[in-house]
LUMTORTOR-410346 format. One record per residue: x, y, z of N, C-alpha, C in turn; residue in three letters. Coordinates in steps of 0.1 Angstrom, whole numbers, plus 2048, in hexadecimal, padded with zeros to 3 digits. Layout:
! LUMTORTOR-410346
XYZXYZXYZALA...
! end
This chain:
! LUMTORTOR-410346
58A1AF7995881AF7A75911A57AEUNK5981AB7B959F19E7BB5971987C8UNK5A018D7CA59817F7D259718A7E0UNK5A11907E759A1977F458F1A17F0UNK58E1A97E75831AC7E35741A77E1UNK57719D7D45701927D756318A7E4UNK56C1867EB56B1847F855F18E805UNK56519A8025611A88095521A8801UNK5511A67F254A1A97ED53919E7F0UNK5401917F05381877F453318A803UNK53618F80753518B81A52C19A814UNK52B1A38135221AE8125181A380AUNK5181A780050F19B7F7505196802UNK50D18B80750617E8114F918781AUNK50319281D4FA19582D4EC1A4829UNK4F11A28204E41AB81A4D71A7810UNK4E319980F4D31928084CD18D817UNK4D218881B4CB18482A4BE18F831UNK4C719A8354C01A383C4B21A782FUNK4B61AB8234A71A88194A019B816UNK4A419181F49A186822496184812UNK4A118180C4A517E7FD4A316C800UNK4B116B80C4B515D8114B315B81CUNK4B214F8224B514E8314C914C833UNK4C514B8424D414B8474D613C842UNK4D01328414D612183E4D712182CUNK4CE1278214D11288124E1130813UNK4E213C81C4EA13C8174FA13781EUNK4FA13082950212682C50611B821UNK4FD11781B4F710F818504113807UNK50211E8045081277F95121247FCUNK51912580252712B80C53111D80BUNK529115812530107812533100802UNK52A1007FD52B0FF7EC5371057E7UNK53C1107EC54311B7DF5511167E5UNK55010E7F156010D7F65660FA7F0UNK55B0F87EF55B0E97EA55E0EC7E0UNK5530FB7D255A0F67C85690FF7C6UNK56C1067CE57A1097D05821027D2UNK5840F97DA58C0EF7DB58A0E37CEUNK5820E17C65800DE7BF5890E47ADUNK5880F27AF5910FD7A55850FB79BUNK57A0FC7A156E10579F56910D7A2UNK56E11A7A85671267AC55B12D7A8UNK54F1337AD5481397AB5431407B4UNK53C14C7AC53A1577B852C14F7C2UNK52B1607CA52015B7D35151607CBUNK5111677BE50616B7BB50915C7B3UNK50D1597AB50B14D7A15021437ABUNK50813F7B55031367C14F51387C3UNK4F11407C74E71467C84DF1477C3UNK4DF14A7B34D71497AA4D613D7A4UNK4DE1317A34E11237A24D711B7A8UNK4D31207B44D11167C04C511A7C1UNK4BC1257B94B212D7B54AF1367C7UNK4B91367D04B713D7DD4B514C7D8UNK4BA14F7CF4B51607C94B61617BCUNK4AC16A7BD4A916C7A94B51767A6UNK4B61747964BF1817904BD18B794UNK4B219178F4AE19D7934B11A17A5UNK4AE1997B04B319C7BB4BE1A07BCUNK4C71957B44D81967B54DD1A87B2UNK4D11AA7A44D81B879F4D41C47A8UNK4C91C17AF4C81CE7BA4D11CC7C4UNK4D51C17C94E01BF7D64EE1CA7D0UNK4F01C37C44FB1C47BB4FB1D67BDUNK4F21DC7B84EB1EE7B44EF1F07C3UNK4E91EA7D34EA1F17D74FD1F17E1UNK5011E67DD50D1E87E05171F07DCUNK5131F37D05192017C951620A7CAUNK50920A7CE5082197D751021E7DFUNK5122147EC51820E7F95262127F6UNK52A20F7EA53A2177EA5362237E3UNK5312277DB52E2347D953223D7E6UNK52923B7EC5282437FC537242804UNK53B2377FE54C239805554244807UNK5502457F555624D7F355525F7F1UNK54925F7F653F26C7F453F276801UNK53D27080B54127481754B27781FUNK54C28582156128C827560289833UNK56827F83056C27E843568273847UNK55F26E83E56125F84256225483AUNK56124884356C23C83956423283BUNK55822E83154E222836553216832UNK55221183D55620284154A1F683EUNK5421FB83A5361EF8385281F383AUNK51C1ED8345121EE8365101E5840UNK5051F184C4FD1E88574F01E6854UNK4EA1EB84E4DB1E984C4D01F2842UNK4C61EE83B4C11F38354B51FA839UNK4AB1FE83849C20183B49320582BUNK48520B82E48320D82248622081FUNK48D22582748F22E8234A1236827UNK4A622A82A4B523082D4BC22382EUNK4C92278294D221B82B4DA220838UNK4E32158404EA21A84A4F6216849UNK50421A84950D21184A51B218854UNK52220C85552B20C86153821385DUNK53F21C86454522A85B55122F868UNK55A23186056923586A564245864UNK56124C87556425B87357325F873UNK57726286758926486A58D26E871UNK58727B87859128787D59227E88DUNK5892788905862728A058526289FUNK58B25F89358E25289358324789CUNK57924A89B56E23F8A156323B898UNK55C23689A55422A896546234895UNK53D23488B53223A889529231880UNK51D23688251322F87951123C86FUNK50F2388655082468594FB23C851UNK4F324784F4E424584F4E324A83FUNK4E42468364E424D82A4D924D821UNK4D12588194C82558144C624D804UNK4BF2478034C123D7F44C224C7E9UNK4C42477E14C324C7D24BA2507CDUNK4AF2467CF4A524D7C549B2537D1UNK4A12557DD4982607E549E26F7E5UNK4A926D7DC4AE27E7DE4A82857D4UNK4A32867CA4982907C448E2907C9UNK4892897D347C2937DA47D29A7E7UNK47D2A37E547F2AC7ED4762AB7FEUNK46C2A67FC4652A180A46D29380EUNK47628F80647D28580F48A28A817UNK49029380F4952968164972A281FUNK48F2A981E48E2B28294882A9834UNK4812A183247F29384148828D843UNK49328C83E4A028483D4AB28F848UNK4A829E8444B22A78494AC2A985DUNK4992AA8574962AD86449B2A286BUNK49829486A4A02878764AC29187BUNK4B72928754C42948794C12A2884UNK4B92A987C4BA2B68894AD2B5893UNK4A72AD8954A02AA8A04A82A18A6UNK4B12968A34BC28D8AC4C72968B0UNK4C929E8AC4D32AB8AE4D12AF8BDUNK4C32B08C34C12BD8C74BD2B28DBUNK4C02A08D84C12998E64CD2958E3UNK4CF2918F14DA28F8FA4DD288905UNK4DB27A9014D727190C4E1263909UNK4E325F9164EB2529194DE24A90FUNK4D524A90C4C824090B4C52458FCUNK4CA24C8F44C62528E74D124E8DDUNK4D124C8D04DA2478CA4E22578C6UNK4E82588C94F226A8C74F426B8B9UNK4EB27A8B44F02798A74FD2818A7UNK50128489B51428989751529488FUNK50E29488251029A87850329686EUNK50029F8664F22A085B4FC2A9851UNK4F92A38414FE2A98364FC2A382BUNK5012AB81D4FE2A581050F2A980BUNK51629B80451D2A07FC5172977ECUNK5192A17E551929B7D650F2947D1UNK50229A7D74F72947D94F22887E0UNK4FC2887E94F927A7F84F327E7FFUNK4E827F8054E82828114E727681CUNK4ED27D82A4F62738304ED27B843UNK4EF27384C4EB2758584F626B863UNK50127186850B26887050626A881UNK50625D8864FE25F89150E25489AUNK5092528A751124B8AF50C23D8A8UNK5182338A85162218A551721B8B1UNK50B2178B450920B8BF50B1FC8B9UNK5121F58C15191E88BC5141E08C6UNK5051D98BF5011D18C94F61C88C1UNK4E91CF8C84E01C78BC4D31CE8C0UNK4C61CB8BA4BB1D38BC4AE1C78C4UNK4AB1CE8C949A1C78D24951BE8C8UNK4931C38BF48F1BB8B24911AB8AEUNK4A01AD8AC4AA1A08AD4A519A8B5UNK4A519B8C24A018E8CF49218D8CEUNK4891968CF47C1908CB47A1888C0UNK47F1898B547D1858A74821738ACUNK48C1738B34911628B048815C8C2UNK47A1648C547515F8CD4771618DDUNK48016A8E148316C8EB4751738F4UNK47516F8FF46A17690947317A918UNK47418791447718D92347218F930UNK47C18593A47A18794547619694DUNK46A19795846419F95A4711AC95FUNK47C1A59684871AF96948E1B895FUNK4901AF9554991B09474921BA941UNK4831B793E47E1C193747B1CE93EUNK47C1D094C4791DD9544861E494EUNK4901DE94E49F1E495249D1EC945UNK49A1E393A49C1EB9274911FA92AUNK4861F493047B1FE92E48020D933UNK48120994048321394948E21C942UNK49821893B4A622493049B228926UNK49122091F48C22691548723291EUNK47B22E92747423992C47824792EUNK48624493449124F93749325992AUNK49724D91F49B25491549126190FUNK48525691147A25E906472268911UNK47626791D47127592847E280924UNK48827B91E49328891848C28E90FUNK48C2839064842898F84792928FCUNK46E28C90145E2979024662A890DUNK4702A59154752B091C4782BD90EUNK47C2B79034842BB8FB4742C18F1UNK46B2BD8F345D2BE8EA45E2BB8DEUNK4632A88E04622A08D745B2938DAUNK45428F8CC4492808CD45727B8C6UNK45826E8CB4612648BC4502608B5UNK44A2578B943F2578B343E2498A9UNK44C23F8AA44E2358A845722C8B1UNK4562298BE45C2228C84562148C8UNK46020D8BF45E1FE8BF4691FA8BCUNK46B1E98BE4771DE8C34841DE8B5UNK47D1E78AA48F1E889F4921F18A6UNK48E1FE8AB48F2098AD49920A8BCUNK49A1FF8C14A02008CE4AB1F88D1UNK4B81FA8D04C01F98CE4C91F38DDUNK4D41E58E04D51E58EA4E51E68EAUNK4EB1E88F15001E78EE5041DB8F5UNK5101D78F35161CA8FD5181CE90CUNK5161DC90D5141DA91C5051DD91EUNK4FD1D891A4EF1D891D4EC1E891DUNK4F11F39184ED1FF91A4DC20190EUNK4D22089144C52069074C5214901UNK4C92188F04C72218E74BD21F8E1UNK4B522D8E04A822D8D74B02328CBUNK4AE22E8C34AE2378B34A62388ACUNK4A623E89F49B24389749424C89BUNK49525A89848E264896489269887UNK48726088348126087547126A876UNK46A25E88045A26387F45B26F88DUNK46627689345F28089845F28789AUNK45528F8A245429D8A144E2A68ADUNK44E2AF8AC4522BB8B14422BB8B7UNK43D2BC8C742E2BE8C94262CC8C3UNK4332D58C84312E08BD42F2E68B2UNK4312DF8A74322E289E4242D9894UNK41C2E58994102E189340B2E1880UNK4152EF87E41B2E786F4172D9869UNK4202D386F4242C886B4192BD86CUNK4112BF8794082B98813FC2BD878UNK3F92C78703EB2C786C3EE2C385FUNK3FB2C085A4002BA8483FE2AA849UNK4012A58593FE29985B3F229485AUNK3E52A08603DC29A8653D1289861UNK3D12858643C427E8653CE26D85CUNK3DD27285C3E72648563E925C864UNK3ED25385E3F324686A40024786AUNK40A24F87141624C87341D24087FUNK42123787A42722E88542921F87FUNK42721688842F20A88641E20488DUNK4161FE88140C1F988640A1EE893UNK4141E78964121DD89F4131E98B0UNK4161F18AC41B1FA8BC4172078BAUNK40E20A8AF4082198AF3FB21B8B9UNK3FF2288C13F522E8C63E72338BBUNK3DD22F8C53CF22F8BC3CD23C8B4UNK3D22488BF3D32578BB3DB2558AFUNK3E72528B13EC2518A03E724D896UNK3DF2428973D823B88D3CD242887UNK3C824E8913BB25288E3C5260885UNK3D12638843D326C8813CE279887UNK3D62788973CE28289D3D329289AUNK3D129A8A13D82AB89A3E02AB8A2UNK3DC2A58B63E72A78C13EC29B8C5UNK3FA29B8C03FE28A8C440A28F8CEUNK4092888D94122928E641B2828ECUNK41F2838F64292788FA42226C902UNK41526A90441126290340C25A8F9UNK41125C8ED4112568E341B2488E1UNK4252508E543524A8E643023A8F0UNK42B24190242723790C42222E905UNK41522F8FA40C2258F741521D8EDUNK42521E8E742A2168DF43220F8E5UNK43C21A8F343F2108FE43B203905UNK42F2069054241FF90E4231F2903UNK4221F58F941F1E68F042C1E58EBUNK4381EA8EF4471E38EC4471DC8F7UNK4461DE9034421D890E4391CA90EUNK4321CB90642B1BF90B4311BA900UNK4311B88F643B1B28F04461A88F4UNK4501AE8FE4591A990145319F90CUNK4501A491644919D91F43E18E91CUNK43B19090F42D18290A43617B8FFUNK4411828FB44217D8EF43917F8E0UNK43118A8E642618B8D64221968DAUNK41B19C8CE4191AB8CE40B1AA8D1UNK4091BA8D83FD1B98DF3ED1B68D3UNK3F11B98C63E21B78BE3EB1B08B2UNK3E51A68B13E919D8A13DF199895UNK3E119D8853D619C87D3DB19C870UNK3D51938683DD19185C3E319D853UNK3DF1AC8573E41B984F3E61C0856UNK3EB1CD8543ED1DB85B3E31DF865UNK3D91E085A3CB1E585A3C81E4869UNK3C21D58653BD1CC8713C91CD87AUNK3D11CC87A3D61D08883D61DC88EUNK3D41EA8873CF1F688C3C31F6892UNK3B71EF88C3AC1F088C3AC1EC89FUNK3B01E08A13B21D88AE3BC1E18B8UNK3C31EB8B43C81F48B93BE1FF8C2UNK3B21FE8BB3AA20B8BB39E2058C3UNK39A1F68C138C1F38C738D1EC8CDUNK3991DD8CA3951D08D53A01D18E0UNK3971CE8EB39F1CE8FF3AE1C78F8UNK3B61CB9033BE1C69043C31BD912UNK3C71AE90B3C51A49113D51A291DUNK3D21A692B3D81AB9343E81A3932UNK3F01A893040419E92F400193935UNK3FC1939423FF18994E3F917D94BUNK3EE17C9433E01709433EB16C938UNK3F51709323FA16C924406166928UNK41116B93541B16793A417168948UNK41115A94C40D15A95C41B160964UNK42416396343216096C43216F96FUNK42F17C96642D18596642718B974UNK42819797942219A9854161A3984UNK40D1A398F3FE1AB9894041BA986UNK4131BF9904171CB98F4161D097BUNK41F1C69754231CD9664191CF963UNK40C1C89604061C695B3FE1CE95AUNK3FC1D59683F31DE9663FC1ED962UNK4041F096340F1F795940E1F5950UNK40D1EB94940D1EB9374001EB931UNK3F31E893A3E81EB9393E51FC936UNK3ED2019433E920F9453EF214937UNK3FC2119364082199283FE21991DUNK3F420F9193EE20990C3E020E90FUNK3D921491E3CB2169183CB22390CUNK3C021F9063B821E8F83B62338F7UNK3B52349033B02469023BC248908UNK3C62529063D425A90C3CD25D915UNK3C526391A3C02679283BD25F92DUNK3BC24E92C3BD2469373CC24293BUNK3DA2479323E42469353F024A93EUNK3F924693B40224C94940325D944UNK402268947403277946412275940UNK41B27194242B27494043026C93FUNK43F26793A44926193D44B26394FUNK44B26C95145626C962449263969UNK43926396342D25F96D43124C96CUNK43624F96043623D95D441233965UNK44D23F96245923996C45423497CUNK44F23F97C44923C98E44A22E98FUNK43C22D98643721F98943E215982UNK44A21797745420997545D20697FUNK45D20E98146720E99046420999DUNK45520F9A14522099AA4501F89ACUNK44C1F599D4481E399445C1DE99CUNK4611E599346F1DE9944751D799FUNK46E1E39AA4701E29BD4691DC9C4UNK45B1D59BB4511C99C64491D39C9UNK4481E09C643E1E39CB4301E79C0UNK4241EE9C54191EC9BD41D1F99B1UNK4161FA9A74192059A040B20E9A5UNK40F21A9AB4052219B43FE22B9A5UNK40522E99E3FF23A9913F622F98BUNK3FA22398A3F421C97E3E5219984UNK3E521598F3DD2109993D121899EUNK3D422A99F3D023399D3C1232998UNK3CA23298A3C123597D3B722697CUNK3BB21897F3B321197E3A821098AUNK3A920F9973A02129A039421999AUNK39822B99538A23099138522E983UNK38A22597C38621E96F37D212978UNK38320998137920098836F20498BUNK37320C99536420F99C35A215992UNK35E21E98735322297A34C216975UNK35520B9743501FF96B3461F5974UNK3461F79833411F298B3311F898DUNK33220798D32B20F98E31D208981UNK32720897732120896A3191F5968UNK3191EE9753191E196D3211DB969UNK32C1E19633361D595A3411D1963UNK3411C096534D1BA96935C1C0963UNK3661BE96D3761C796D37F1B796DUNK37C1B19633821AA9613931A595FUNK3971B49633A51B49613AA1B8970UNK3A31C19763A31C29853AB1B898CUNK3B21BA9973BB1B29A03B21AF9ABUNK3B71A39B03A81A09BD3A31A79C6UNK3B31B19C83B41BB9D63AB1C69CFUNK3AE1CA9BF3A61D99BE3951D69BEUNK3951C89B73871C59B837E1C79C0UNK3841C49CE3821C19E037F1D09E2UNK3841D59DB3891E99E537D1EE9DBUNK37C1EB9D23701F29C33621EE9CAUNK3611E49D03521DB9D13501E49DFUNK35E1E09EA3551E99F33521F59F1UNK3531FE9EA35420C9E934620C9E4UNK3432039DD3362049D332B2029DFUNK32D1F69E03241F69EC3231FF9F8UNK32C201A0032920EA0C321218A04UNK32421B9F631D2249F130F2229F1UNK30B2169EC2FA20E9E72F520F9F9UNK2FE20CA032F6209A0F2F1216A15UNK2FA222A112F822CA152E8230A11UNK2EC230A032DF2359FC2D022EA00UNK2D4223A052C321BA0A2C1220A15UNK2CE225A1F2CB227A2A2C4236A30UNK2C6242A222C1249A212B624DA1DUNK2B0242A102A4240A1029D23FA18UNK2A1235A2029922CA2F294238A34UNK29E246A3829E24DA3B294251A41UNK293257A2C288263A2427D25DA27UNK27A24CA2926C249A28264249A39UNK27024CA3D26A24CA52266257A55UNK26F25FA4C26C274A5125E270A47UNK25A26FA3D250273A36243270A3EUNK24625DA41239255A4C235261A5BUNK245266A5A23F26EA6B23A27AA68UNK23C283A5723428BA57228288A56UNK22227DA4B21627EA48210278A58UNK215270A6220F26DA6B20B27AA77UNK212283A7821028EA7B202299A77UNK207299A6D1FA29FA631EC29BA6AUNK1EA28FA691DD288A6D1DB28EA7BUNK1E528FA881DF290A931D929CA95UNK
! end
């Protein structure tokens, strides 16, 4: 191997033990600076020796890094037409890497499936469906897929490469978005994913890896892994009664494994990618999966605003609406939701969201139970309603009891 090889090979190495949270970014800094000392030294050593040295990763780690970088040129070379340039990322069911389409000479991502998922045949027929449900949108807001195929037992999925970074990234190192910033992201998702349901598709996993941003702030959804077709009940009654999704942002209906999972499903993952960004923390937190489904399904959710005072009563009751607990207390559509992000964005009230809370108040009023989440003004408008109603009713009584006094007084004469 020679030293630019070498080199190439370490820097892969480095950034994939990283991203498998093998090392942090400072062990392997930390690696890095060592190997140049003992180079200058005319002591060389690799970066796996370092690593294993410094006990930052076990052997065994080193040899799956090792396995899967040979894959990674495997696929180099397996694929007509194109010329991969590097691995971008792994998952637990697809590697992705960065790839010169050579007839059109541009830059692509390819989605490739591992190895030991190509003899089962339900992986990859899930592997083929992604590519032909991404096939079939077409949106400034969607990550564009390119091409779906197998050579030589690869199979491969080439989609558009966005060169930027994902929602994920900035939440992860703590970021909390300002109430503007996060309308602007939301408002392209919404767009996007009112294409999709146009198209009679759920994604059915809309959360902060999944959402992609470019250097000119343009926002791509990717991943159509988990979805599917409203139609295709097939598929929907093979699912039934599983939890498909990303526990911290699944809708309850998913959880429950419902048989009709429609695009308010999607809203309710919006809605808690949304508050997310906005608090800094996801809307239910618990030592397991489980427990955080479970809180998904029974405990209130604790309003953005009481969490980030700066926040305006407008989102809030938007992200409230996005996340109630029954889809029929939800927004009906993407186009019903824009309404009201848009209106938030412009200072004004969200009139859909507002809607829906009003006759939730006044039920809860009706019912005895304090609306603890209620705005002063809907409070004000809920209480009088109740009451004109209660004064009416006494006054009708009053009524019934003067006509009755004047019949029975009648009677007598």
């Amino acid at each position: 191997m020679s030293k630019g090889d070498t080199t190439n090979y370490d820097t892969l190495l480095g950034r994939m033990a990283v991203e498998q949270q093998f090392v942090t970014e400072d062990e392997l800094a930390h690696c890095r600076r060592e190997m140049i000392r003992l180079q200058k030294a005319n002591e060389p050593v690799s970066l796996e020796q370092m690593l294993v040295n410094n006990r930052f990763a076990t052997p065994s780690q080193i040899r799956r890094l090792r396995a899967q970088i040979r894959e990674s040129k495997e696929a180099a070379n397996q694929i007509p037409g194109y010329k991969v340039l590097g691995k971008l990322g792994s998952g637990a069911m697809a590697v992705v890497y960065k790839a010169k389409q050579l007839s059109l000479d541009r830059t692509v991502a390819i989605k490739v499936l591992p190895k030991r998922f190509t003899e089962r045949p339900d992986y990859v027929r899930r592997f083929f469906k992604e590519g032909r449900i991404a096939a079939k949108l077409n949106h400034n807001n969607i990550v564009q897929a390119i091409d779906v195929g197998e050579a030589g037992g690869l199979y491969y999925f080439v989609m558009e490469y966005v060169e930027g970074k994902t929602l994920y990234d900035d939440l992860s190192r703590g970021k909390i978005f300002s109430e503007s910033e996060a309308l602007d992201i939301v408002i392209q998702l919404a767009n996007a994913l009112a294409h999709a349901h146009a198209q009679g598709l759920v994604h059915r996993d809309v959360k902060p890896k999944n959402i992609m941003i470019n250097k000119e702030g343009v926002v791509k959804l990717a991943d159509m892994g988990l979805a599917r077709e409203a139609s295709d009940m097939a598929a929907a009654k093979h699912e039934e009664g599983k939890a498909f999704g990303t526990p911290y942002y699944i809708a309850p209906e998913q959880i429950r494994g419902e048989l009709e999972i429609d695009g308010r499903a999607d809203i309710y993952a919006l809605g808690a990618t949304l508050f997310h960004m906005v608090t800094g923390r996801v809307p239910f937190e618990a030592s397991t999966p489980a427990e955080v489904m479970k809180k998904h399904l029974r405990e209130p959710l604790t309003p953005p605003d009481h969490i980030n005072t700066a926040l305006s009563a407008g989102i809030s009751e938007v992200i409230e609406t996005m996340m109630a607990k029954d889809k029929k207390d939800r927004y009906s559509s993407m186009e019903e939701l824009l309404d009201d992000l848009q209106a938030v964005r412009e200072g004004r009230s969200p009139l859909q969201a507002r809607r829906r809370f009003n006759l939730e108040a006044l039920g809860q009023l009706e019912e005895g139970t304090p609306v603890e989440t209620a705005s002063a003004e809907d409070r004000v408008y809920a209480e009088e309603t109740i009451t004109r109603y209660r004064v009416g009713l006494v006054l009708l009584g009053a009524l019934v009891v003067v006509l009755v006094l004047v019949i029975i007084y009648m009677a007598q004469q």
